[in-house]
N, CA, C and O of each residue as an XYZ file, in Angstrom:
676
protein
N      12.848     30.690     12.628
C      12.069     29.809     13.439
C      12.761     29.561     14.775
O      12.034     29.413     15.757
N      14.080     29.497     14.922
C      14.986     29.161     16.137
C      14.753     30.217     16.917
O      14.724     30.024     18.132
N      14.518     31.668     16.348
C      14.078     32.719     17.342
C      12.888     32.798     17.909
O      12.602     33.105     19.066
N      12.144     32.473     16.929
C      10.551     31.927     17.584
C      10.850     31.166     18.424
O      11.031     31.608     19.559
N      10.967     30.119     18.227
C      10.955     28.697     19.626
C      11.746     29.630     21.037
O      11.203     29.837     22.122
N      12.908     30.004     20.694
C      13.936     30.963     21.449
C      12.729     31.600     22.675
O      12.522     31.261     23.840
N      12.135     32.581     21.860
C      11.701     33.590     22.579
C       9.878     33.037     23.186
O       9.355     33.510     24.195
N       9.351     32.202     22.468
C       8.545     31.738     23.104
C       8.791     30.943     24.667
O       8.134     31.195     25.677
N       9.867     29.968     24.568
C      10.186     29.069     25.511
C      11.515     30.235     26.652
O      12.073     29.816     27.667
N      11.677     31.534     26.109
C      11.928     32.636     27.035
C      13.276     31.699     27.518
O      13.574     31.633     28.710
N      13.778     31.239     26.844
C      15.267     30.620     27.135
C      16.475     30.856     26.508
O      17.446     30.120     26.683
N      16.497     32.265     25.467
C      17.700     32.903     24.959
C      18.085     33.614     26.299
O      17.456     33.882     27.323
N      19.292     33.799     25.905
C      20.660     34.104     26.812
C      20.405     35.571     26.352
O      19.856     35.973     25.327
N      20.949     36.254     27.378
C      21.592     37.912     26.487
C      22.416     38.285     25.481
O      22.637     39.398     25.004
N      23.074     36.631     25.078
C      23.649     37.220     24.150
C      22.909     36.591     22.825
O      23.525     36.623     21.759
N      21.743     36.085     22.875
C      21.047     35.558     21.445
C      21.423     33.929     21.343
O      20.640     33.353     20.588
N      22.272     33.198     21.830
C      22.725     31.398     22.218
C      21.562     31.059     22.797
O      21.005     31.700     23.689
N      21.100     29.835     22.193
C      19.740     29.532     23.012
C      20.566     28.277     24.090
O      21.504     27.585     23.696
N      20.157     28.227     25.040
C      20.974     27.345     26.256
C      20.659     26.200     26.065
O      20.214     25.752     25.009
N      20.860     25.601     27.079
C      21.388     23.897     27.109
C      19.671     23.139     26.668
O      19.385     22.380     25.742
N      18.938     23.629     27.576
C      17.577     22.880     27.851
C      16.843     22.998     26.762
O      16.175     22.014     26.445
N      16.772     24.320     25.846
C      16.317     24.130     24.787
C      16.490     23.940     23.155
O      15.822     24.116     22.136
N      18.304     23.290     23.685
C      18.599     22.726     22.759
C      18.041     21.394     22.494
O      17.977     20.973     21.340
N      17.493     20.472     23.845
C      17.236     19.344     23.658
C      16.069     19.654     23.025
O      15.916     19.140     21.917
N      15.279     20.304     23.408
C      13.373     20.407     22.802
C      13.638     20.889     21.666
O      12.709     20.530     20.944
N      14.688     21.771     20.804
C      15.262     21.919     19.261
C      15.268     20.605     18.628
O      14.754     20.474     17.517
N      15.884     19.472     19.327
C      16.248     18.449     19.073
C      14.667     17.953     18.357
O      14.001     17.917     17.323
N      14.701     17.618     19.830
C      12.859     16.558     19.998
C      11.976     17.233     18.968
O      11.182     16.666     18.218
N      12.230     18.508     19.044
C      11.087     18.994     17.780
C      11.626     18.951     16.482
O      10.820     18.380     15.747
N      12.432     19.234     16.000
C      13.369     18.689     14.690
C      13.202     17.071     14.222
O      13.080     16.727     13.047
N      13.221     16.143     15.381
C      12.813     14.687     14.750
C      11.185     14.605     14.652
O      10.745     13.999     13.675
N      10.307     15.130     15.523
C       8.987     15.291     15.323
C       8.243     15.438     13.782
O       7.461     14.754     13.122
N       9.030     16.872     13.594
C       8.950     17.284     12.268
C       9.640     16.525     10.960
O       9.318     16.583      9.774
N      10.263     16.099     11.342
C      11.038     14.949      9.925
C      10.016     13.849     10.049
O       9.105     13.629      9.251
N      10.318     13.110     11.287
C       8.813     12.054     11.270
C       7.563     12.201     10.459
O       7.231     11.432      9.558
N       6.793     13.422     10.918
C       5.941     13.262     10.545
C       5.795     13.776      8.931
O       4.828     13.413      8.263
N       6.671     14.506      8.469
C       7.153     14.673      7.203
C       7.161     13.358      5.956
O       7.063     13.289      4.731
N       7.322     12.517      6.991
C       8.235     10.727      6.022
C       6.838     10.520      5.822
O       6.409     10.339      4.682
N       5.736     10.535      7.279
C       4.744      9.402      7.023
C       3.527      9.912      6.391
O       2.574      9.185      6.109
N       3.580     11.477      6.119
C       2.501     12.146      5.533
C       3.134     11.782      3.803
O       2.381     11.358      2.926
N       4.187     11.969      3.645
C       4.697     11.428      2.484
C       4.317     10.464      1.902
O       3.954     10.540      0.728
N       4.311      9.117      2.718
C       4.014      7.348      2.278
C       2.890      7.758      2.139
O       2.965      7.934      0.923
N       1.677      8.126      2.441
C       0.410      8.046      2.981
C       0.074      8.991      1.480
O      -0.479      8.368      0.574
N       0.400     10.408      1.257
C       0.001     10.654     -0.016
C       0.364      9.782     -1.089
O      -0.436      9.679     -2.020
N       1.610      9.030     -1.123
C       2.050      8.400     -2.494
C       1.486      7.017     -2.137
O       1.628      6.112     -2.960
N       0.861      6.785     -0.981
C      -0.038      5.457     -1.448
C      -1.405      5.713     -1.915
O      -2.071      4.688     -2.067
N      -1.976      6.794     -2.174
C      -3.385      7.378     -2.677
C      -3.548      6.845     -3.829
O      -4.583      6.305     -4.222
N      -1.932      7.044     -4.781
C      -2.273      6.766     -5.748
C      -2.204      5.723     -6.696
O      -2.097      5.746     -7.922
N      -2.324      4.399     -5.517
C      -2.080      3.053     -5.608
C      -4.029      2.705     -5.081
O      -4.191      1.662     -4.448
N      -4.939      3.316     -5.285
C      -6.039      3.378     -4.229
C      -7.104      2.171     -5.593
O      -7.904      1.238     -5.515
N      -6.535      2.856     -6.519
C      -7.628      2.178     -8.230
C      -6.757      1.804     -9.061
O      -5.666      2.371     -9.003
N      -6.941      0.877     -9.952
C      -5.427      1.177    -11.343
C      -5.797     -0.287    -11.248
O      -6.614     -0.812    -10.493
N      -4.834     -0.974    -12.401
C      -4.757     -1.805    -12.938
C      -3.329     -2.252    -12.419
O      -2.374     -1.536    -12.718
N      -3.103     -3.509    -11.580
C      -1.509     -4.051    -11.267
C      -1.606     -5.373    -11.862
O      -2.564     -6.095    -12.140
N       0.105     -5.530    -12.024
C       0.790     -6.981    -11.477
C       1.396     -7.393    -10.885
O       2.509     -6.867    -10.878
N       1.193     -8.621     -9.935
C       2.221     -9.522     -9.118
C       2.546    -10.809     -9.363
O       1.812    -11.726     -9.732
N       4.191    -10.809     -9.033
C       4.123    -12.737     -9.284
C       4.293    -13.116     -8.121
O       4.753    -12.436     -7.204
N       3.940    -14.215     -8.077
C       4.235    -15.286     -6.595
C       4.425    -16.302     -6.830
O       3.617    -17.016     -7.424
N       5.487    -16.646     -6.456
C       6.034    -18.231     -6.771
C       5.738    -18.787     -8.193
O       5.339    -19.897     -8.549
N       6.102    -17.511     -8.992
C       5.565    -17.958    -10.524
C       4.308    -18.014    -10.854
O       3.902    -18.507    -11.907
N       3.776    -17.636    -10.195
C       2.111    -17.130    -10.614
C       2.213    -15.843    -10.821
O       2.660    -15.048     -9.995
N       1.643    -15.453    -12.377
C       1.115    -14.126    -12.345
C       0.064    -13.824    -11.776
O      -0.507    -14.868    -11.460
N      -0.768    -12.533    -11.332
C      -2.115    -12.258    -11.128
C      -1.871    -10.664    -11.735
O      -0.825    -10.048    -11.939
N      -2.796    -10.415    -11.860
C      -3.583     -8.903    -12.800
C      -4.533     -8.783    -11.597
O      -5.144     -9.758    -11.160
N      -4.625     -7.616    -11.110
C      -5.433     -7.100    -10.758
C      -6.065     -5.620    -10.441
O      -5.587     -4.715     -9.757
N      -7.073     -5.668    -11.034
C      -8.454     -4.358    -11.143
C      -9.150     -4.308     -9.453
O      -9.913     -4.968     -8.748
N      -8.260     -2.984     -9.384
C      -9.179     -2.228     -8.322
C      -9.605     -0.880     -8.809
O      -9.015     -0.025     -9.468
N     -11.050     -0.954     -8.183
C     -11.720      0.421     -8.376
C     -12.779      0.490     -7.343
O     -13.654     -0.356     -7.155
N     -12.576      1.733     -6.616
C     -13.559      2.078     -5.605
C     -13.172      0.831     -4.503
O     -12.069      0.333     -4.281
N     -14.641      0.484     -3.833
C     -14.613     -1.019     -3.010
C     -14.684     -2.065     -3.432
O     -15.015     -2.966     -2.661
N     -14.409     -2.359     -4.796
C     -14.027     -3.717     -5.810
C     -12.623     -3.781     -6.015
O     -11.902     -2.813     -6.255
N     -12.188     -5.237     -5.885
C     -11.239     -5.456     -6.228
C     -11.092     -7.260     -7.244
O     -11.202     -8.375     -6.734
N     -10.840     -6.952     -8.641
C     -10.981     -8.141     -9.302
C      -9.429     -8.830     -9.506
O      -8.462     -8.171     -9.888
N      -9.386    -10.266     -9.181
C      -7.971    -11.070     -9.526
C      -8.199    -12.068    -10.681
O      -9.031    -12.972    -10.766
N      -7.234    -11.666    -11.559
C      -7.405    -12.413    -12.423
C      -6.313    -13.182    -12.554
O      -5.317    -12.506    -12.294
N      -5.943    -14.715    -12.949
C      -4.572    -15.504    -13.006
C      -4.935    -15.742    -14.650
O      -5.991    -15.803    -15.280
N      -3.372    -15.853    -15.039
C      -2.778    -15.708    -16.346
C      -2.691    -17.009    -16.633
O      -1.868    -17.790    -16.157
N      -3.815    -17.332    -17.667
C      -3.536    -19.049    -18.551
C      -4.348    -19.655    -17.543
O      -4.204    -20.839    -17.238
N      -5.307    -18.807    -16.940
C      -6.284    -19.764    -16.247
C      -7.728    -19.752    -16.676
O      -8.086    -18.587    -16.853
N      -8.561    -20.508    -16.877
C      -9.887    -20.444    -17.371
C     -10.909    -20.079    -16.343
O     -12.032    -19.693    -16.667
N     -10.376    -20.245    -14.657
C     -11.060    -20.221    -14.073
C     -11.948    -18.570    -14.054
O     -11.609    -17.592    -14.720
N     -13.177    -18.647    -13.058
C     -13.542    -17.365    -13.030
C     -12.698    -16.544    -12.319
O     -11.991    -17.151    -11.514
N     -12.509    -14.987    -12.382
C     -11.836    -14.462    -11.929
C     -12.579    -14.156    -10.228
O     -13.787    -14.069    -10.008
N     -11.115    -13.999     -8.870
C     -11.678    -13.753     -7.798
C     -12.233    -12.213     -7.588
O     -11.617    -11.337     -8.196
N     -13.392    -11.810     -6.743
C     -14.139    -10.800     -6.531
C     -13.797    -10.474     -5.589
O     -13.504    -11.490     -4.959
N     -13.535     -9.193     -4.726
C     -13.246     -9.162     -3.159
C     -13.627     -7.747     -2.572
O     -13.008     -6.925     -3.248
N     -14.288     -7.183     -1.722
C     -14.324     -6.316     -1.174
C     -13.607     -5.632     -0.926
O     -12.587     -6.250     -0.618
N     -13.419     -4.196     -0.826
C     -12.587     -3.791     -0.149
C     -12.711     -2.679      0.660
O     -13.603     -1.881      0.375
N     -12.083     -2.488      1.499
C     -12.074     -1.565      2.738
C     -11.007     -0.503      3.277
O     -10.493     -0.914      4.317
N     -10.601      0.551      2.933
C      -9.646      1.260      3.231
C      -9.818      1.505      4.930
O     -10.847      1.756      5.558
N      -8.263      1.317      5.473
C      -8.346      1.347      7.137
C      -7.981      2.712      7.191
O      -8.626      3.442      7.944
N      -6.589      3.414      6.181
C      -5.799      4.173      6.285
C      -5.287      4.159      4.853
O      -5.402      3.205      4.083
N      -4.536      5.678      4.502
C      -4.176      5.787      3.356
C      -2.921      4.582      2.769
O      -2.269      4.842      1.758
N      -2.674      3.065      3.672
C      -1.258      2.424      3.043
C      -2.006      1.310      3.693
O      -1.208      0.387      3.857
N      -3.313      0.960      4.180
C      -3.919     -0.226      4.750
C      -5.424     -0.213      4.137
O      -6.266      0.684      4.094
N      -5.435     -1.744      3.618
C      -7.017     -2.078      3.348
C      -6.999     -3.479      3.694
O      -6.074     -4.246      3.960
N      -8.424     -3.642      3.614
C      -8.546     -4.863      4.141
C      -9.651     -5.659      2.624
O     -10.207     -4.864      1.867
N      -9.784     -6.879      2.435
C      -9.963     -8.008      1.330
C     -10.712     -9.325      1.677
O     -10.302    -10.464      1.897
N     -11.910     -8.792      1.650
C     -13.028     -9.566      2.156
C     -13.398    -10.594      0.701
O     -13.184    -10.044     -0.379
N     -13.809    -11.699      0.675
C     -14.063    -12.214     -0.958
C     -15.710    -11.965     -1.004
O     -16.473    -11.776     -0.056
N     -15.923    -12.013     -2.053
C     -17.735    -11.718     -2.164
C     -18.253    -13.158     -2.260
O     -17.566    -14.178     -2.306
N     -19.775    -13.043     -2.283
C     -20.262    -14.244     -2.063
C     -20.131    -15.151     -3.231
O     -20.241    -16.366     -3.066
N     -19.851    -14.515     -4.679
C     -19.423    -15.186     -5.663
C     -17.853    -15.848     -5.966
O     -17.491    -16.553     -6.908
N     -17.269    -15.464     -5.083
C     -15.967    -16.426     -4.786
C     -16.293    -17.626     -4.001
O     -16.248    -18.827     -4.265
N     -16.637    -16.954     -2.959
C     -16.775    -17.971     -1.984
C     -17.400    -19.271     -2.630
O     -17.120    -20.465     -2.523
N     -18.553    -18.428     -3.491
C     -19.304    -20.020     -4.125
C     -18.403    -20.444     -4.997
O     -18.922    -21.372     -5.617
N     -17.402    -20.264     -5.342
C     -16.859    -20.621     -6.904
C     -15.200    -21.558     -5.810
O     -14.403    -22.479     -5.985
N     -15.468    -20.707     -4.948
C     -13.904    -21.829     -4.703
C     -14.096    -22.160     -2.449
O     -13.835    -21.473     -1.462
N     -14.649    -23.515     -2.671
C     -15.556    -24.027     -1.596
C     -14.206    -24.177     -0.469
O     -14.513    -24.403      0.702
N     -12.760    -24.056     -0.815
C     -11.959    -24.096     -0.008
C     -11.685    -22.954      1.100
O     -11.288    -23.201      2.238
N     -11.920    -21.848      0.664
C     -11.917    -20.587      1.513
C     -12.831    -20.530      2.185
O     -14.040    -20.619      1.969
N     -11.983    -20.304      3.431
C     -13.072    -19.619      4.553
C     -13.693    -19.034      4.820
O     -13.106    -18.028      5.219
N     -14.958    -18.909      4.918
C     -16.315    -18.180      5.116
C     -15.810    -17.019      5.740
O     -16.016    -15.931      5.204
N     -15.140    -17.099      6.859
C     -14.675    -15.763      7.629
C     -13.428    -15.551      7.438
O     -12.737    -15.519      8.456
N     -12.718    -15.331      6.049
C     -11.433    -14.877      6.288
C     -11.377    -13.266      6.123
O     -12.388    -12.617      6.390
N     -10.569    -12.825      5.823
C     -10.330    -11.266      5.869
C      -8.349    -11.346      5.148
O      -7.411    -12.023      5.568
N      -8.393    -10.528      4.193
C      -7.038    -10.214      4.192
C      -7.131     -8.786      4.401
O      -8.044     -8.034      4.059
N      -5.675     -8.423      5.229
C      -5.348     -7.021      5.105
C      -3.899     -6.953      4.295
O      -3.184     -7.950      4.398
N      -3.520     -6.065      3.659
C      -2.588     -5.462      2.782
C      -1.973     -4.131      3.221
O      -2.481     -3.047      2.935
N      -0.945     -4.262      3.873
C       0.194     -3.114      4.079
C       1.150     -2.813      2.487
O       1.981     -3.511      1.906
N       0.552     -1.424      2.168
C       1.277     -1.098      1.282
C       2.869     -0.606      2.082
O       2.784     -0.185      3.236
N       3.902     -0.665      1.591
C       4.858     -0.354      2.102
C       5.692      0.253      0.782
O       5.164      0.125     -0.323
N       7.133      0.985      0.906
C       7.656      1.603     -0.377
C       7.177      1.916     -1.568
O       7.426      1.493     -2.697
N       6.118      3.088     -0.965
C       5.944      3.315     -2.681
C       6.207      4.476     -3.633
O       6.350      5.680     -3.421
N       6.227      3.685     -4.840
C       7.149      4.529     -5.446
C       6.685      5.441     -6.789
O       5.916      6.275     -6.309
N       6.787      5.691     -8.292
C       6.605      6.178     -8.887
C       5.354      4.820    -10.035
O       4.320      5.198    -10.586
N       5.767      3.691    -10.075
C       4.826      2.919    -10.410
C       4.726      1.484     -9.565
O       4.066      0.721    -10.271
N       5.014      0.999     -8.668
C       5.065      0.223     -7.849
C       4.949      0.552     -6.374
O       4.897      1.739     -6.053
N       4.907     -0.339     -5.506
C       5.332     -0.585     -4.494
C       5.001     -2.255     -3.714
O       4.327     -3.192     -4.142
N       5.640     -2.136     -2.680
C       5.725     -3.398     -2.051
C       4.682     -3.625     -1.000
O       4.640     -2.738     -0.147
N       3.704     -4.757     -0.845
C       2.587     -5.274      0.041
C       3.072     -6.566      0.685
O       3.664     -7.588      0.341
N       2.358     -5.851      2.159
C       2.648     -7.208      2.683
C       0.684     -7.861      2.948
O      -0.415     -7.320      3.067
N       1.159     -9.093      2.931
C      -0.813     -9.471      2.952
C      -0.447    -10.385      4.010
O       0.519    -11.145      4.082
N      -1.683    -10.109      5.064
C      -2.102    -11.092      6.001
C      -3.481    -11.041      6.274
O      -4.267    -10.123      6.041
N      -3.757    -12.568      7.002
C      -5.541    -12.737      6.814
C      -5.215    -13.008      8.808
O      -4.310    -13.168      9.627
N      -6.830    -12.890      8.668
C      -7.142    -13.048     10.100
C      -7.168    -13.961     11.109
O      -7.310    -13.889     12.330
N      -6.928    -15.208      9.987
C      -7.109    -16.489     10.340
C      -5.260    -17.190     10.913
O      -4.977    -18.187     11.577
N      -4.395    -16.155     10.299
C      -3.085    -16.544     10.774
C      -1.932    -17.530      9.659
O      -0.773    -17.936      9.748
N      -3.184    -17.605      8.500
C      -2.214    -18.658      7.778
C      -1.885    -17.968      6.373
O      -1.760    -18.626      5.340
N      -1.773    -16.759      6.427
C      -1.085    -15.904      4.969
C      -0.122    -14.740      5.956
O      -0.175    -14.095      7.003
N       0.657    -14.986      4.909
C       2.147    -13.711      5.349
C       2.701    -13.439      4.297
O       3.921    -13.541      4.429
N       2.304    -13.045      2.993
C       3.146    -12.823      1.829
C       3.295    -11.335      1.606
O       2.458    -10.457      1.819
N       4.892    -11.192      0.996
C       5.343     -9.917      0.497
C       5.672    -10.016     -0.851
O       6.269    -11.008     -1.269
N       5.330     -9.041     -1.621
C       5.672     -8.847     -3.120
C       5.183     -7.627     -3.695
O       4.389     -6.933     -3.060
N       5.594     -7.290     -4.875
C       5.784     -5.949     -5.166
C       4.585     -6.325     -6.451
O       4.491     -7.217     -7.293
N       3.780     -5.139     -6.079
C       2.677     -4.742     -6.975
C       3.259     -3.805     -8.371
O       3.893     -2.846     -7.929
N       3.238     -3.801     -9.467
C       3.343     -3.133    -10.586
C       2.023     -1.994    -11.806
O       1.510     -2.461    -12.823
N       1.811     -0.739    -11.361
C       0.992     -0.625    -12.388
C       1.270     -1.215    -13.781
O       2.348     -1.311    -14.366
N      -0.005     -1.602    -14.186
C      -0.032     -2.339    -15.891
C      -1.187     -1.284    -16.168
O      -2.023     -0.785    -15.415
N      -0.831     -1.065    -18.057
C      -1.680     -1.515    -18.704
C      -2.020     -2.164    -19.676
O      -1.241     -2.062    -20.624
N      -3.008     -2.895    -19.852
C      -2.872     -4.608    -21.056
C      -4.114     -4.226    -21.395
O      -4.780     -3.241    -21.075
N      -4.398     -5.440    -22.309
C      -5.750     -6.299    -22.710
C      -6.038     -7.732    -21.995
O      -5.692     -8.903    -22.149
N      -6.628     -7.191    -21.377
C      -7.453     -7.975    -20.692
C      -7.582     -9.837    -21.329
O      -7.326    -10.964    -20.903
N      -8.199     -9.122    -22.702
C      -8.656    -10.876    -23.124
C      -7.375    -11.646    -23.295
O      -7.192    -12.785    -22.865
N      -6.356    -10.794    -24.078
C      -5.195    -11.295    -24.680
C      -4.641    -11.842    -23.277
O      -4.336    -13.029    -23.395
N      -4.440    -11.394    -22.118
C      -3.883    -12.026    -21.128
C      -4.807    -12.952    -20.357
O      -4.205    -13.826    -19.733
N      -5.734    -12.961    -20.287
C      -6.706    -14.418    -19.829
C      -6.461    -15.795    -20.317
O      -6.462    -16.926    -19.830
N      -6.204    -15.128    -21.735
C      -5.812    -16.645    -22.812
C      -4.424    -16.928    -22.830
O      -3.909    -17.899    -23.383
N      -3.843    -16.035    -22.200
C      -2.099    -16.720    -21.990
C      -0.715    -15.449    -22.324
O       0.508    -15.521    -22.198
N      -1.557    -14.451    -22.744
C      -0.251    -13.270    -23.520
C      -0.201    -13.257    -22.571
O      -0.537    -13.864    -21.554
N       0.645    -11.869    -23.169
C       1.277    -10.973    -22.362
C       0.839     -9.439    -22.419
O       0.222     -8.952    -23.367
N       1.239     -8.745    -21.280
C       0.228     -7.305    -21.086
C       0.364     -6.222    -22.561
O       1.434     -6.266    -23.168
N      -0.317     -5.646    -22.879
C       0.446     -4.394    -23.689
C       1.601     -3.543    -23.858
O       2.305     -3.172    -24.797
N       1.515     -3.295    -22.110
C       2.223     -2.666    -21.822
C       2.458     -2.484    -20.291
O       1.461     -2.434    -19.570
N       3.454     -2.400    -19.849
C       3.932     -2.458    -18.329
C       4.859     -1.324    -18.093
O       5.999     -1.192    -18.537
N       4.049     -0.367    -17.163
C       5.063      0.635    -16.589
C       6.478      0.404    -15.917
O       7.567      0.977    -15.882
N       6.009     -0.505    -15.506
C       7.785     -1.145    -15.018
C       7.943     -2.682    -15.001
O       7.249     -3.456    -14.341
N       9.135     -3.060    -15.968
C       9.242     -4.256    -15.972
C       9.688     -5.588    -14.531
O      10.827     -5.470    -14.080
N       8.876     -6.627    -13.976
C       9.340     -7.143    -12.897
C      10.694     -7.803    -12.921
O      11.155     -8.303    -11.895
């Protein structure tokens, strides 16, 4: 490949040393290519964070949550309440955005009619990775690490614990 670039950019020497000037553009194109190497990387291994079954804690709250397709369901552990409903919107393969449906909204009169969360997936890994969530409105900034699960559903509504957890938090 160094002879390619070499002889395209017509800047080998007679003796085969490629010179000063296109050592720097060796350079510049060598970090180009690692760059974009890293972020095509994140971007496939967040695909497969896209549906599945997770968990997160926050401040000692569990939540479970079912995404599939443009649904996304939250469920809290030892709570009776109904579970939250939310839209969802892929921006980019490591960004979506978390609209609530009109059946949240009716069920919990505190949320804002116009909020929006977006979710930066960040580090991900073989069954996890780390999200950061912010809404539009300016008053959410939380980071925490998502976990694929898989459980029973009922058994954890009423207070268990999952079946089974790909990686323990």
């Amino acid at each position: 490949m160094l002879i390619w670039l070499c002889k395209l950019r017509r800047r080998c020497r007679g003796n085969g040393k490629i010179d000063t000037s296109m050592r720097g553009t060796l350079v510049l194109f060598v970090v180009f290519l690692a760059t974009s190497i890293e972020v095509f990387a994140q971007s496939s291994d967040c695909n497969q964070f896209k549906n599945g079954m997770f968990k997160t804690t926050y401040k000692g709250i569990t939540d479970i949550i079912k995404r599939s397709g443009s649904d996304q369901i939250e469920y809290f552990q030892g709570s009776s309440d109904k579970p939250d409903h939310y839209i969802v919107k892929w921006l980019d393969d490591c960004t979506y955005t978390l609209t609530p449906d009109s059946s949240t909204l009716a069920e919990n009169k505190d949320i804002p009619r116009n909020i929006v969360f977006t979710v930066r997936i960040t580090n991900p890994i073989k069954d996890s990775y780390t999200q950061t969530m912010t809404d539009n409105l300016g008053k959410f900034n939380i980071t925490s690490v998502m976990t694929r699960i898989e459980f029973d559903m009922e058994m954890y509504i009423k207070g268990g614990k999952s079946k089974k957890s790909t990686k323990d938090n």
